[in-house]
PyMOL commands that place a pseudoatom at each C-alpha (Angstrom):
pseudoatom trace, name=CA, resn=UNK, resi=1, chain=A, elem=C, hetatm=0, pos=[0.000, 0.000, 0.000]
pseudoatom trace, name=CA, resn=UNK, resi=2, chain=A, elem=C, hetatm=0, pos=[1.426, 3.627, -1.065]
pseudoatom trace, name=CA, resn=UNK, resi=3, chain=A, elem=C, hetatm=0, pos=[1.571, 5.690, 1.776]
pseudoatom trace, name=CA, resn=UNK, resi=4, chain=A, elem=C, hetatm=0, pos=[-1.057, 8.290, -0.266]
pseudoatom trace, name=CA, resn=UNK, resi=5, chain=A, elem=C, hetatm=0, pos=[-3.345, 5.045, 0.030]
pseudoatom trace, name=CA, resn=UNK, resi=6, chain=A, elem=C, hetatm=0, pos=[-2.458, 4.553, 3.738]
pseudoatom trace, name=CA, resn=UNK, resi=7, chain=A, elem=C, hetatm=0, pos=[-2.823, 8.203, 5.359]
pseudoatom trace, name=CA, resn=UNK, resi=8, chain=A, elem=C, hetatm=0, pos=[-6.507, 8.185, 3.179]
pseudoatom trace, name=CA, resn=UNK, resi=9, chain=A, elem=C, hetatm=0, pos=[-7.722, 4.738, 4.660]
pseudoatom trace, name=CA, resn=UNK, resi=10, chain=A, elem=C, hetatm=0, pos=[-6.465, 5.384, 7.921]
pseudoatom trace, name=CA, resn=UNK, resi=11, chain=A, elem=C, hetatm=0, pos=[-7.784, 8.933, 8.213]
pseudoatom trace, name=CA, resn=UNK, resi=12, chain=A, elem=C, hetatm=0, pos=[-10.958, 8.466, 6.754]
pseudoatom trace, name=CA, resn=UNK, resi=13, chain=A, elem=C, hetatm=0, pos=[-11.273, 5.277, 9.533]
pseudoatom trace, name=CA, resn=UNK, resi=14, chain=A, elem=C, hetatm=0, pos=[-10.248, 7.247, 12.178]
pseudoatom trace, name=CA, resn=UNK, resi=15, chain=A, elem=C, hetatm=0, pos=[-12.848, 10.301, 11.147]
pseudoatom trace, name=CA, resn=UNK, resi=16, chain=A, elem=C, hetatm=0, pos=[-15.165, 7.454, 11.221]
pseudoatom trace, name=CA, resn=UNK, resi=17, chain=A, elem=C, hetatm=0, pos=[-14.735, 5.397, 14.217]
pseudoatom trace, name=CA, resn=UNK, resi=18, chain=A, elem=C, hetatm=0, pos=[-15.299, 9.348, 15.926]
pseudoatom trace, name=CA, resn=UNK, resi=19, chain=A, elem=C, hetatm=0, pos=[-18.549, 9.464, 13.903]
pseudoatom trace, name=CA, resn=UNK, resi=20, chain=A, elem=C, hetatm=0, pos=[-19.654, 5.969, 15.141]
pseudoatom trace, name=CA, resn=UNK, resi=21, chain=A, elem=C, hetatm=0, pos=[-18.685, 6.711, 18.771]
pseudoatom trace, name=CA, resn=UNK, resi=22, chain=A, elem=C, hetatm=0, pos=[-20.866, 9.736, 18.798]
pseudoatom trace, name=CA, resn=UNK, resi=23, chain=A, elem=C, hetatm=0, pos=[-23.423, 7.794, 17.017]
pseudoatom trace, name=CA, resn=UNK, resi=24, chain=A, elem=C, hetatm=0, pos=[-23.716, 5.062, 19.842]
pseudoatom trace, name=CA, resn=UNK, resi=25, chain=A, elem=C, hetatm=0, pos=[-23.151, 7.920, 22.326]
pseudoatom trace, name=CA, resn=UNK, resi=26, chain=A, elem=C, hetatm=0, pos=[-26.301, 9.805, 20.620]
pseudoatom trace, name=CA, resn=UNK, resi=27, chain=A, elem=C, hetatm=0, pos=[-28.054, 6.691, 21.285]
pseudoatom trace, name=CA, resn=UNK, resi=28, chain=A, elem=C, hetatm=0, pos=[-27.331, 5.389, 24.781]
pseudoatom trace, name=CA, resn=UNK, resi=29, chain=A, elem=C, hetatm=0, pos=[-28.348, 8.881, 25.687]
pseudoatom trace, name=CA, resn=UNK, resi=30, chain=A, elem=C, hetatm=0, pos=[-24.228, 10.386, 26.339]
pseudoatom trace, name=CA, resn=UNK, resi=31, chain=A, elem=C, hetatm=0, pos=[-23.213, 7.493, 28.359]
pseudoatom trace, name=CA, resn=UNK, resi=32, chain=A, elem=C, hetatm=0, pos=[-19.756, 7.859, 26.764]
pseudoatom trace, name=CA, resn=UNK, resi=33, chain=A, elem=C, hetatm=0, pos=[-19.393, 11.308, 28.102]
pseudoatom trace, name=CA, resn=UNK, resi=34, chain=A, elem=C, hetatm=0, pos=[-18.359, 9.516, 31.175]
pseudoatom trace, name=CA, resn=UNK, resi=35, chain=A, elem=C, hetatm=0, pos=[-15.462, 8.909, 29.818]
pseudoatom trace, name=CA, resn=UNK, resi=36, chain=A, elem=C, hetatm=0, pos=[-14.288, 13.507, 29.016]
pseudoatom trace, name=CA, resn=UNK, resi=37, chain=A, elem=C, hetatm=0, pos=[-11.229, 13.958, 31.831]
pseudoatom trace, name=CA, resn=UNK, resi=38, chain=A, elem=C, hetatm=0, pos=[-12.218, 15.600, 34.863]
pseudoatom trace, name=CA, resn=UNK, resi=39, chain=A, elem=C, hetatm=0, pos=[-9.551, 17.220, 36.354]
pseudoatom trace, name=CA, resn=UNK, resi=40, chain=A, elem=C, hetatm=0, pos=[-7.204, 16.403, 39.334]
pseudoatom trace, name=CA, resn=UNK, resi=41, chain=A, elem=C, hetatm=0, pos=[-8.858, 12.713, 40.017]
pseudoatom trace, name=CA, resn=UNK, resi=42, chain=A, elem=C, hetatm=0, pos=[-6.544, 9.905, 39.906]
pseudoatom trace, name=CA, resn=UNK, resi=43, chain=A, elem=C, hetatm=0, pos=[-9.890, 7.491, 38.832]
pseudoatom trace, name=CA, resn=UNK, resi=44, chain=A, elem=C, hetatm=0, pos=[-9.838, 10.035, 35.635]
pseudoatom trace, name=CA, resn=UNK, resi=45, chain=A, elem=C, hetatm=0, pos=[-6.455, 9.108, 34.246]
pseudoatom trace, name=CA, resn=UNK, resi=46, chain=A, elem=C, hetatm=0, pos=[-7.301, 6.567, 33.063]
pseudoatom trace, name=CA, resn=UNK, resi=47, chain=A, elem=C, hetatm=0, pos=[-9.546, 8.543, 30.345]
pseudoatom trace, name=CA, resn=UNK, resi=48, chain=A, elem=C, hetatm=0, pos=[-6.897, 10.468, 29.209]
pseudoatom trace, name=CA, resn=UNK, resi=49, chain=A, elem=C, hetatm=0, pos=[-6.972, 8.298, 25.893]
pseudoatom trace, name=CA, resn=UNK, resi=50, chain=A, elem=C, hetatm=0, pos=[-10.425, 7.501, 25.348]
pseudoatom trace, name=CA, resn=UNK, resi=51, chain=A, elem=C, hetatm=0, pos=[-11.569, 11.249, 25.643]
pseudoatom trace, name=CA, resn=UNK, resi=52, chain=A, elem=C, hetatm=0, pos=[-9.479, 12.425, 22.730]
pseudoatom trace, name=CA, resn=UNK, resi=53, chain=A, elem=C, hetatm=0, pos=[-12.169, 9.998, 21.062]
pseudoatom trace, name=CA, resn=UNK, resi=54, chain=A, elem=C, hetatm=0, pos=[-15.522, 11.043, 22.281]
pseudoatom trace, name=CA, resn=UNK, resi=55, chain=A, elem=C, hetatm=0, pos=[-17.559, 14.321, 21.865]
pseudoatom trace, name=CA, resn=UNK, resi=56, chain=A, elem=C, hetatm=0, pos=[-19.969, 16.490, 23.193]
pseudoatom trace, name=CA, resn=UNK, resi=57, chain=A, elem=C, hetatm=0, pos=[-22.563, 16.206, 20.160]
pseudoatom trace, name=CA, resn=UNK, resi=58, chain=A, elem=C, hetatm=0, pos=[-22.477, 16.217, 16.556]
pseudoatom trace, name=CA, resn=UNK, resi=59, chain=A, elem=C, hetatm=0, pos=[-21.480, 19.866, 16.231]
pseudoatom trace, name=CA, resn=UNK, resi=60, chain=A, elem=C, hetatm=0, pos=[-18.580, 19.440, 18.485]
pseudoatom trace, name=CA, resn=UNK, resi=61, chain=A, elem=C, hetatm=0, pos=[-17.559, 16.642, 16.312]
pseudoatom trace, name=CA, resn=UNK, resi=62, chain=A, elem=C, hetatm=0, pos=[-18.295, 17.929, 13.124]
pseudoatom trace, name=CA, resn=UNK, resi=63, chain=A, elem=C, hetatm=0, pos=[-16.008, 20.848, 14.010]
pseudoatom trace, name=CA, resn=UNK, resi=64, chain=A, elem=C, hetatm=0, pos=[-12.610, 19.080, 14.457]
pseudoatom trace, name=CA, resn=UNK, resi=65, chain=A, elem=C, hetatm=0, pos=[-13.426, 16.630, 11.596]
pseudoatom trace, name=CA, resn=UNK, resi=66, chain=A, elem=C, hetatm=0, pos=[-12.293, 18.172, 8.674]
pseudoatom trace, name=CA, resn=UNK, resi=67, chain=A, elem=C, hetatm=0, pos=[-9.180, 19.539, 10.449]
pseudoatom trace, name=CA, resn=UNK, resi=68, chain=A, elem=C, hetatm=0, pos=[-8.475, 16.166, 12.015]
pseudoatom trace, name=CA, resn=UNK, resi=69, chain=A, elem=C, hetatm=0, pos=[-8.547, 14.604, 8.070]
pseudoatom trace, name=CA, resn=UNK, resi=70, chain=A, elem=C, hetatm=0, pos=[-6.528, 17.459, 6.462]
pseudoatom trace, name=CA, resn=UNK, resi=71, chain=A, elem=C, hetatm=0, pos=[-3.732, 17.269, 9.421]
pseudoatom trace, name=CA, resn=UNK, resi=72, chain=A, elem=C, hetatm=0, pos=[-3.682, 13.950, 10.024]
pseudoatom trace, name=CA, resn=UNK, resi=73, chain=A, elem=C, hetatm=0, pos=[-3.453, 13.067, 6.087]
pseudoatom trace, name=CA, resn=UNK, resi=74, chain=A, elem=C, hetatm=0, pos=[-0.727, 15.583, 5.821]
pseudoatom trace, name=CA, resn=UNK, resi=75, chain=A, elem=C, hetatm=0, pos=[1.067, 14.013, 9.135]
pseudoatom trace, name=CA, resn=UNK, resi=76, chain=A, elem=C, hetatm=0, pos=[0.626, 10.417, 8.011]
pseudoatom trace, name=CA, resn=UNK, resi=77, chain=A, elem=C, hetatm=0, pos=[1.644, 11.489, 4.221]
pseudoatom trace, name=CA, resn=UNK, resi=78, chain=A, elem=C, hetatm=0, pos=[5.255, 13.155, 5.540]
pseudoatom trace, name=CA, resn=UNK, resi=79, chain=A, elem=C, hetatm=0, pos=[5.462, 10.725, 8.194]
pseudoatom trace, name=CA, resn=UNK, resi=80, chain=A, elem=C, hetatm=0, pos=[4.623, 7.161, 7.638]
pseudoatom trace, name=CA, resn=UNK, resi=81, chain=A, elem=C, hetatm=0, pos=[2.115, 5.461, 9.780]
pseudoatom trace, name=CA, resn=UNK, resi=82, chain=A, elem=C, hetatm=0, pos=[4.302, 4.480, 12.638]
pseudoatom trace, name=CA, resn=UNK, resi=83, chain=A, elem=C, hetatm=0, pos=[5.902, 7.549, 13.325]
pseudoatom trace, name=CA, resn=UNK, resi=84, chain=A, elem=C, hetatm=0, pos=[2.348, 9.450, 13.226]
pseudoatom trace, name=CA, resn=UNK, resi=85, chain=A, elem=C, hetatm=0, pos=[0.551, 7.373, 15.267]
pseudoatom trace, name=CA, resn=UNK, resi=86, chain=A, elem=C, hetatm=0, pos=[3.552, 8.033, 17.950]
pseudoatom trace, name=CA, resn=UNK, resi=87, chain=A, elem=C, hetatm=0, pos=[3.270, 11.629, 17.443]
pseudoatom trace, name=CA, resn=UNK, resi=88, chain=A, elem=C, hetatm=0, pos=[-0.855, 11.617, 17.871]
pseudoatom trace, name=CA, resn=UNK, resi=89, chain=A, elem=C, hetatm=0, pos=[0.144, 9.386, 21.499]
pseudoatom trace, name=CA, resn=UNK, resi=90, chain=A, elem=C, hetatm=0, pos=[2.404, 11.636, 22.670]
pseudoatom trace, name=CA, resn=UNK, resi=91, chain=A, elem=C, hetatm=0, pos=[0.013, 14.643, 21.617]
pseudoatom trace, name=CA, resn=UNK, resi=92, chain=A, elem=C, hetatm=0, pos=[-2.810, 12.679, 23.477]
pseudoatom trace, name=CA, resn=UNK, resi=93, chain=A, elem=C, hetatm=0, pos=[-0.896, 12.142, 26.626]
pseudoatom trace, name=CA, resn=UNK, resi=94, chain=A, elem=C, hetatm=0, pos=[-0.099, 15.356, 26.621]
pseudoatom trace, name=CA, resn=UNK, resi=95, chain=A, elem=C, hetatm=0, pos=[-3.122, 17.390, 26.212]
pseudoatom trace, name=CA, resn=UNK, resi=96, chain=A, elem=C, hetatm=0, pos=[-5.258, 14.830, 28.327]
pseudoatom trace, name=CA, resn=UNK, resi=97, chain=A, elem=C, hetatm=0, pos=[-2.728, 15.324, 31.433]
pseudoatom trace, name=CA, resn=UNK, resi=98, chain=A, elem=C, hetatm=0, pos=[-2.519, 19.271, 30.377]
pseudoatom trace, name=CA, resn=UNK, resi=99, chain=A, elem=C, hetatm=0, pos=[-6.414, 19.130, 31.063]
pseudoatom trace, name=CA, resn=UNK, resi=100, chain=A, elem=C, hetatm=0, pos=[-6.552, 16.785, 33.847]
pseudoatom trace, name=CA, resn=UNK, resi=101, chain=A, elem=C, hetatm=0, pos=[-3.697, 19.526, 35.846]
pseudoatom trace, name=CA, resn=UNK, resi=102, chain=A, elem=C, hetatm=0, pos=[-5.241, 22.266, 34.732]
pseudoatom trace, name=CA, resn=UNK, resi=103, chain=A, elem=C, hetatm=0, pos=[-8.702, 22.423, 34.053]
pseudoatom trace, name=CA, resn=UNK, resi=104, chain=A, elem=C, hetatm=0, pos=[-11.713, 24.064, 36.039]
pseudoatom trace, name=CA, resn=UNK, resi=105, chain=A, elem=C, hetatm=0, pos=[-12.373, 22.216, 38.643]
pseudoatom trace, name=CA, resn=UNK, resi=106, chain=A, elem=C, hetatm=0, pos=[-16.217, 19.992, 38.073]
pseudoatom trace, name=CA, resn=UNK, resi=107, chain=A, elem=C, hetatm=0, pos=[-15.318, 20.574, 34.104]
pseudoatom trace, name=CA, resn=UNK, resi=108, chain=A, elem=C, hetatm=0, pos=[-15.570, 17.539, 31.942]
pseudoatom trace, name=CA, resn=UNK, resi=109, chain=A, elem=C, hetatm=0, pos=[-13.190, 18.117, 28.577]
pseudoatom trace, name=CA, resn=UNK, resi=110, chain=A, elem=C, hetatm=0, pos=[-13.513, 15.673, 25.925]
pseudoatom trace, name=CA, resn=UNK, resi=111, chain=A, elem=C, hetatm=0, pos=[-12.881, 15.528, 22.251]
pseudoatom trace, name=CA, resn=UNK, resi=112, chain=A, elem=C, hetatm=0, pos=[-10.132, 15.717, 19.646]
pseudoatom trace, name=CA, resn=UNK, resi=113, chain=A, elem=C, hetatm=0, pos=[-9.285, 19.493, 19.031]
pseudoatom trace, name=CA, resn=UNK, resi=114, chain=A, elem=C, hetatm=0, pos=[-6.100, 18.827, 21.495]
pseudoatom trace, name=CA, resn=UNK, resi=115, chain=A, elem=C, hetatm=0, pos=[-5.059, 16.519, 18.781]
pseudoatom trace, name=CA, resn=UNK, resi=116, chain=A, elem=C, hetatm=0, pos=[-5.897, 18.902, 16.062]
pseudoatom trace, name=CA, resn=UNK, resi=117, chain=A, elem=C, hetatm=0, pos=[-4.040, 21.511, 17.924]
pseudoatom trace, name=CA, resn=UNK, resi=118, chain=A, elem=C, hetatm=0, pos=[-0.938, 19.146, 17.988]
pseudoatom trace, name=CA, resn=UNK, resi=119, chain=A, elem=C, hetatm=0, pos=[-0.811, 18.134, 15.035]
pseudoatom trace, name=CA, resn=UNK, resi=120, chain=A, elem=C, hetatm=0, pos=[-0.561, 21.940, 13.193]
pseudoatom trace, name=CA, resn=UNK, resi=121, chain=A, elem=C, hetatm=0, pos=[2.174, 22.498, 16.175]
pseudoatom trace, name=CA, resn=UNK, resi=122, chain=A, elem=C, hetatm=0, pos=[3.906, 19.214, 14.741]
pseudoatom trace, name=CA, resn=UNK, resi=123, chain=A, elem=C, hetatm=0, pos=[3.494, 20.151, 11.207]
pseudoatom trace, name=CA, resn=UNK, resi=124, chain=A, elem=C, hetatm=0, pos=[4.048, 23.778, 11.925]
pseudoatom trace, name=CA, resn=UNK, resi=125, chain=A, elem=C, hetatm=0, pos=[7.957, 22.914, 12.936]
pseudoatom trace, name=CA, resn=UNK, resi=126, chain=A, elem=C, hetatm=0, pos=[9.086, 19.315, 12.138]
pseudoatom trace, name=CA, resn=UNK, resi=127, chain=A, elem=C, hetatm=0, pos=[10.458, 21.481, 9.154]
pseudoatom trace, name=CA, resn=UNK, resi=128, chain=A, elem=C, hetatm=0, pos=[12.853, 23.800, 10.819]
pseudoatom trace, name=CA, resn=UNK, resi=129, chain=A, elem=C, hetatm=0, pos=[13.439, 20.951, 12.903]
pseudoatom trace, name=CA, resn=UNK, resi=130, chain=A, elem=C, hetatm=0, pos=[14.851, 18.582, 10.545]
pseudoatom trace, name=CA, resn=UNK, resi=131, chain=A, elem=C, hetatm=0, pos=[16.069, 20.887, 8.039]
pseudoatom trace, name=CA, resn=UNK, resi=132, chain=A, elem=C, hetatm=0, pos=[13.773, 19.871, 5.410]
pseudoatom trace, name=CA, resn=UNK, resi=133, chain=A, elem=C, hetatm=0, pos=[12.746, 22.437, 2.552]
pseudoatom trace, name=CA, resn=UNK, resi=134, chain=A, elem=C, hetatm=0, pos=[9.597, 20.922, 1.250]
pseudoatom trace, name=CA, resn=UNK, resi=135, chain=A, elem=C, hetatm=0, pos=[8.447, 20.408, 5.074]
pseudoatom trace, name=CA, resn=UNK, resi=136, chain=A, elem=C, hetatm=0, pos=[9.618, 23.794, 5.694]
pseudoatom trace, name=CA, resn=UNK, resi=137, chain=A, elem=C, hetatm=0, pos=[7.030, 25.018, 2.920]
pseudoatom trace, name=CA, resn=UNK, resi=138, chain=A, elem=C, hetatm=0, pos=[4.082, 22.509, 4.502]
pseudoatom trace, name=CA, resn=UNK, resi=139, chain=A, elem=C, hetatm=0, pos=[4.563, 24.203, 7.750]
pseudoatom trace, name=CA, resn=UNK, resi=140, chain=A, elem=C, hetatm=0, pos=[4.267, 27.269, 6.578]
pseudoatom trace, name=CA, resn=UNK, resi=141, chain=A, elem=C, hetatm=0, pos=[0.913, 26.691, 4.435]
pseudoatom trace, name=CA, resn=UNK, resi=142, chain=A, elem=C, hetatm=0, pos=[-0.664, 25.186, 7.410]
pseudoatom trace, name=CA, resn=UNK, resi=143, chain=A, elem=C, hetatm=0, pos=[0.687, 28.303, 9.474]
pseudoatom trace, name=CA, resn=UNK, resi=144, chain=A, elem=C, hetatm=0, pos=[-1.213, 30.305, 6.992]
pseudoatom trace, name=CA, resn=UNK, resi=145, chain=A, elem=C, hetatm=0, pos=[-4.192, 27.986, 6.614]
pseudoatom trace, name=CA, resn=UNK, resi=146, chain=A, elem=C, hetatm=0, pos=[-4.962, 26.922, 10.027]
pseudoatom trace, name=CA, resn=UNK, resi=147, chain=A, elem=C, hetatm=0, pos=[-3.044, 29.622, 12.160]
pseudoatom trace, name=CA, resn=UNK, resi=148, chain=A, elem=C, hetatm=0, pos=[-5.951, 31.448, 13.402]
pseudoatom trace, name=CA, resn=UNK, resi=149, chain=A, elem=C, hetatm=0, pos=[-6.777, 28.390, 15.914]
pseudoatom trace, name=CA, resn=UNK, resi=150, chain=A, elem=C, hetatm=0, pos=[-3.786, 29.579, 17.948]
pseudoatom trace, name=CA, resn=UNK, resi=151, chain=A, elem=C, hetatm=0, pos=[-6.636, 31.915, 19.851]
pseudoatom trace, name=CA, resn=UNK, resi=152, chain=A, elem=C, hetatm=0, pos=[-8.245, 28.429, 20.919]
pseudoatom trace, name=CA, resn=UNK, resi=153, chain=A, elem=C, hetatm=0, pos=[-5.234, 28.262, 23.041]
pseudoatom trace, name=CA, resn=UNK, resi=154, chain=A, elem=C, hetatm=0, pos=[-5.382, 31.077, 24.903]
pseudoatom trace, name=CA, resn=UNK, resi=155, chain=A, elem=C, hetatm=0, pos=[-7.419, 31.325, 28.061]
pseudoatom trace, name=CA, resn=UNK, resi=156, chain=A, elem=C, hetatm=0, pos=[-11.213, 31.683, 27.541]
pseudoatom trace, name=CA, resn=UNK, resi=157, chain=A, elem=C, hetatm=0, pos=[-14.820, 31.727, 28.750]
pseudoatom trace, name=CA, resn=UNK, resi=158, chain=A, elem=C, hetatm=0, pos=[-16.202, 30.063, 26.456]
pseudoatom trace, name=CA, resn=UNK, resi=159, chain=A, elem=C, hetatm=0, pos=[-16.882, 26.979, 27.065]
pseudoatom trace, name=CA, resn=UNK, resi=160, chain=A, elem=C, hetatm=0, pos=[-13.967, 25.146, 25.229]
pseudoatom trace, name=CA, resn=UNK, resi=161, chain=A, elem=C, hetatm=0, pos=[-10.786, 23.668, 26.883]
pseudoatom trace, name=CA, resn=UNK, resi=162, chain=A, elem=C, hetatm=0, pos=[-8.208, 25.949, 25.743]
pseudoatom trace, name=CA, resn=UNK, resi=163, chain=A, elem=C, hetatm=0, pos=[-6.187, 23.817, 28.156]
pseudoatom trace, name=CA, resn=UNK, resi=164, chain=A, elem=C, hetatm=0, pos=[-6.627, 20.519, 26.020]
pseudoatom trace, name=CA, resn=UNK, resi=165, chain=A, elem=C, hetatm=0, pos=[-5.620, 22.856, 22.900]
pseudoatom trace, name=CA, resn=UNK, resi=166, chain=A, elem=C, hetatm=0, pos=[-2.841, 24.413, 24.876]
pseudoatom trace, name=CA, resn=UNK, resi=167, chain=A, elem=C, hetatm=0, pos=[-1.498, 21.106, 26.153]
pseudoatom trace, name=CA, resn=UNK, resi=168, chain=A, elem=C, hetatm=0, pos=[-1.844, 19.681, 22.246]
pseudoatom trace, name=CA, resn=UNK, resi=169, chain=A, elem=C, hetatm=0, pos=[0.083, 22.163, 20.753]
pseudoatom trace, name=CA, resn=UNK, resi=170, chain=A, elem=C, hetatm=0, pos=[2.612, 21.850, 23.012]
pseudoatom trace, name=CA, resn=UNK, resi=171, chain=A, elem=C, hetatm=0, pos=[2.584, 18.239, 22.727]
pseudoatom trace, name=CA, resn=UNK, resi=172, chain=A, elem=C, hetatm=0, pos=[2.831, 18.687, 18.676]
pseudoatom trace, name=CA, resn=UNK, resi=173, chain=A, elem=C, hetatm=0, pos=[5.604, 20.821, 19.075]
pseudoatom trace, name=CA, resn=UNK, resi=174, chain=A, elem=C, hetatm=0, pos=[7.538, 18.104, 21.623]
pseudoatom trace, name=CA, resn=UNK, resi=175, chain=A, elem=C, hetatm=0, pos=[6.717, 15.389, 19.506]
pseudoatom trace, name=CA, resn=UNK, resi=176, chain=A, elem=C, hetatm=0, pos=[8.492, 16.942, 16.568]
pseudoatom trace, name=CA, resn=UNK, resi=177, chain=A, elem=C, hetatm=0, pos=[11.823, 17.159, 18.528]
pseudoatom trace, name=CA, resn=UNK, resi=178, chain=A, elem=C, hetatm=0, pos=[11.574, 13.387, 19.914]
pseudoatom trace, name=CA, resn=UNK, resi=179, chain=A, elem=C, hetatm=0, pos=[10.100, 11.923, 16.620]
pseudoatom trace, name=CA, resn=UNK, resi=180, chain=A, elem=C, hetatm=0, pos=[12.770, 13.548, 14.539]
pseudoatom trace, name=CA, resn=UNK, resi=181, chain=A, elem=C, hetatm=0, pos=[14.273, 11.759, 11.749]
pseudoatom trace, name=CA, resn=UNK, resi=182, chain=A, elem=C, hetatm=0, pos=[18.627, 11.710, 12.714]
pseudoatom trace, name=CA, resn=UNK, resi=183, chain=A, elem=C, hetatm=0, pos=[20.429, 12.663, 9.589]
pseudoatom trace, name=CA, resn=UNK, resi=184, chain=A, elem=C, hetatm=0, pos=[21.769, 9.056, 7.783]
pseudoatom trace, name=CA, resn=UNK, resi=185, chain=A, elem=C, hetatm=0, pos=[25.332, 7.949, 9.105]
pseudoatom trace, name=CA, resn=UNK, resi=186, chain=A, elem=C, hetatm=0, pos=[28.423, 8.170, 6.627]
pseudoatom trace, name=CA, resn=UNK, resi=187, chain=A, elem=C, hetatm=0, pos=[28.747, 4.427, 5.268]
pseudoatom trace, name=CA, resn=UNK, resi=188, chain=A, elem=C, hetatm=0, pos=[32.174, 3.126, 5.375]
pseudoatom trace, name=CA, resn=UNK, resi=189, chain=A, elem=C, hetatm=0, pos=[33.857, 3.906, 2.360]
pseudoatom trace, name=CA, resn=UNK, resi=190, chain=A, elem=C, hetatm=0, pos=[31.997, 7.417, 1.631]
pseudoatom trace, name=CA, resn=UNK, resi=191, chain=A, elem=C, hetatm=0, pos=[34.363, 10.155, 0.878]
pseudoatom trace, name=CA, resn=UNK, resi=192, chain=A, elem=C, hetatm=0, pos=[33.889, 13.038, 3.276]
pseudoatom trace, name=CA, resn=UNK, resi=193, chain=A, elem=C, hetatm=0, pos=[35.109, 17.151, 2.187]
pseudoatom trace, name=CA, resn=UNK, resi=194, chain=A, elem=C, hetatm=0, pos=[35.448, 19.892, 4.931]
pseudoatom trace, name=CA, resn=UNK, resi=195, chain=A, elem=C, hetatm=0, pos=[33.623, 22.526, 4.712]
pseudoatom trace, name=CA, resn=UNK, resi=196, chain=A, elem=C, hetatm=0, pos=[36.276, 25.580, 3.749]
for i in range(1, 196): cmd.bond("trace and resi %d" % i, "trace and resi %d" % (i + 1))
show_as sticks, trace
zoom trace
């Protein structure tokens, strides 16, 4: 399978699976919404994962789909399965324990906008980071594209966890330094110039 033909099947079953979720959710009347982080109880980490996977209704889910596909296609395209699906962990962990810290307290946060957030902080500087033109240019395009969600991340009123999209980004951003590709080691024999 090309990896064009992997980041499309596995984004389109990951959009999916969230549309099911909420679907059974919708239909055992939110029993899954058990399962959002609420902050600062050790029974809670253990939802860290599962409420990067569950929503609030189908507007809340509708709204990080199509960034969630475009993202995570781009991730998976530059990446290779493995290495994303390492990156979205990390990001996971990271927002999910951002919210559980830091959160209001009798808040429930689910939902996968920390992930979205991570993944435009991944994507935003894996470029710079490994020195790569053409990832330099995709960084910058989602900069432009998507940039305006860095508000999300700032303290609010609203409603929304700015913490989980806080926590994300930062978690995209750390899981661009340890997911790094190391530059290729000199094979015996290869001739080597210094640099004048």
């Amino acid at each position: 399978m090309t990896r064009v033909k992997a980041a499309i099947c596995l984004m389109l079953g990951w959009v999916g699976l969230l549309w099911l979720l909420e679907g059974v959710d919708y239909a055992g009347g939110n029993a899954l919404d058990t399962f959002g982080i609420q902050p600062r109880d050790f029974g809670e980490l253990a939802d860290v994962v599962p409420a990067a996977f569950l929503h609030f209704g189908f507007g809340h889910l509708a709204a990080n789909s199509l960034p969630l596909l475009l993202l995570g296609f781009i991730a998976v395209l530059r990446s290779g399965v493995r290495r994303f699906l390492a990156v979205v962990l990390l990001i996971i962990v990271a927002s999910g324990l951002g919210v559980w810290l830091t959160a209001a307290p009798n808040s429930n946060t689910a939902g996968a906008s920390g992930v979205v957030f991570g993944l435009f902080g991944y994507l935003l500087v894996r470029g710079f980071i490994e020195r790569k033109a053409l990832d330099i240019g995709i960084g910058l395009a989602v900069g432009v594209a998507y940039g305006s969600i860095v508000w999300g991340a700032l303290p609010s009123d609203s409603g929304i966890s700015w913490q989980g999209h806080l926590f994300g980004l930062i978690g995209g951003v750390l899981a661009a330094f340890a997911f790094r590709q190391r530059p290729r080691a000199v094979t015996a024999g290869a001739t080597v110039r210094p640099v004048p």
